[in-house]
C-alpha positions in Angstrom: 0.0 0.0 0.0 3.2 2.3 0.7 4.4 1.9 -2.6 0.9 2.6 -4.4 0.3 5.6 -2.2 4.1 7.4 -3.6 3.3 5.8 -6.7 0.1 8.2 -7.0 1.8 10.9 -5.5 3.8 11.9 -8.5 0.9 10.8 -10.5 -1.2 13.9 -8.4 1.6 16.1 -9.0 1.7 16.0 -12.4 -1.5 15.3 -13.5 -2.9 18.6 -11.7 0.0 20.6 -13.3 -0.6 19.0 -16.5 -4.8 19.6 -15.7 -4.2 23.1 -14.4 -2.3 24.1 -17.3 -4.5 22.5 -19.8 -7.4 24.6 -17.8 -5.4 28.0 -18.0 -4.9 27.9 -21.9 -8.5 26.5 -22.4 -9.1 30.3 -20.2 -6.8 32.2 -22.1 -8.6 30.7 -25.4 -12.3 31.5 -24.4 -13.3 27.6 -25.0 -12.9 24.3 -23.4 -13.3 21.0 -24.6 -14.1 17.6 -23.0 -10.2 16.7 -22.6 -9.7 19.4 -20.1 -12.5 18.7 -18.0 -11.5 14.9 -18.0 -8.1 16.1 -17.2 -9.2 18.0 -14.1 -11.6 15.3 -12.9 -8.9 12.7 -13.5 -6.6 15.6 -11.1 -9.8 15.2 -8.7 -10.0 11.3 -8.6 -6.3 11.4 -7.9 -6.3 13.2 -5.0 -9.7 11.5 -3.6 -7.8 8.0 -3.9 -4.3 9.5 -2.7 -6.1 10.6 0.6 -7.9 7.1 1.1 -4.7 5.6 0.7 -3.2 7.7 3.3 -6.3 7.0 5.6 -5.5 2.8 4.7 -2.0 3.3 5.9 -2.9 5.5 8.7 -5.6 2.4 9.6 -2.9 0.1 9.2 -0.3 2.2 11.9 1.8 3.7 9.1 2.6 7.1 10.3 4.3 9.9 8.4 7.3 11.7 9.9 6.2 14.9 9.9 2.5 16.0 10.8 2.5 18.9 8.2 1.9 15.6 5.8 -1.8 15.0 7.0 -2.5 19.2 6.8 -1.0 19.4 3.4 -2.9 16.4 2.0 -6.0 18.0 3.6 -5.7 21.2 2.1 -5.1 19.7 -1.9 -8.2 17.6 -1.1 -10.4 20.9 0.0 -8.5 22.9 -3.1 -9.9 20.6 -5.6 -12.7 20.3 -4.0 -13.4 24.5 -3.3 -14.4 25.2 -6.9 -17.5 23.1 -7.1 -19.1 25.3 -3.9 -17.6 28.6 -4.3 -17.0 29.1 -8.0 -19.3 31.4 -9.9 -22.1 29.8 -12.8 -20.4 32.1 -15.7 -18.6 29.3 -17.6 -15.2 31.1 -18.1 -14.8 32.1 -14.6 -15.6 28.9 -13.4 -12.4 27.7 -15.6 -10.4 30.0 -14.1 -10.8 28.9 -10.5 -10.4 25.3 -11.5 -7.2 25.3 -13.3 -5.6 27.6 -9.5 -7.3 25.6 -7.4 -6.0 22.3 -9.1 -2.3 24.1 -9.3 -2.6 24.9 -5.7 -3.1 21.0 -5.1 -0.3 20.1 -7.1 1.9 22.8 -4.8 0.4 21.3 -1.7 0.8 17.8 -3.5 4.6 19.0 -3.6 4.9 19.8 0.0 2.9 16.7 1.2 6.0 14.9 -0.8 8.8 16.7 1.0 7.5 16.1 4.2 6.5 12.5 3.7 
């Protein structure tokens, strides 16, 4: 379970860079299309199954060195998670706070590594 849980933490990182990117030049182009919003759910499953592999290995006593770990996994969760309550209707927008709050996961994603 160790191994699958780092495994998916580089595929977090750079999937949300790769989604949040995707998401910024679909905003910068005035149009989306269906690859970036599979790309940022795909960011969103990620982190959903990165966090449940955390809680498995915290359920089976495997404890991460530094606390910070837990907060920063926390906080990508909620980032990803942000847009779907606080984002306005008006399609653009709604792009916009996507793509920074699924490149403010893959930061926190970051920092979750360096203090694993």
């Amino acid at each position: 379970m160790l191994t699958l849980h780092h495994v998916n933490a580089f595929l977090v990182i750079a999937v949300c860079a790769l989604a949040s990117g995707a998401a910024f030049l679909a905003y910068r182009r005035g149009r989306a299309g269906r690859t970036v919003a599979q790309l940022l759910a795909l960011a969103q499953t990620l982190i959903v199954g990165q966090v449940a592999f955390g809680l498995l290995l915290l359920s089976d006593h495997h404890r991460a060195k530094d606390h910070l770990h837990y907060a920063y996994g926390t906080f990508a969760l909620l980032c990803v998670l942000s847009p779907w309550l606080y984002a306005p209707s008006e399609p653009r927008s709604r792009l916009l706070w996507f793509s920074v709050a699924t490149l403010l996961a893959a930061a926190l994603g970051v920092r979750a590594w360096m203090t694993a």
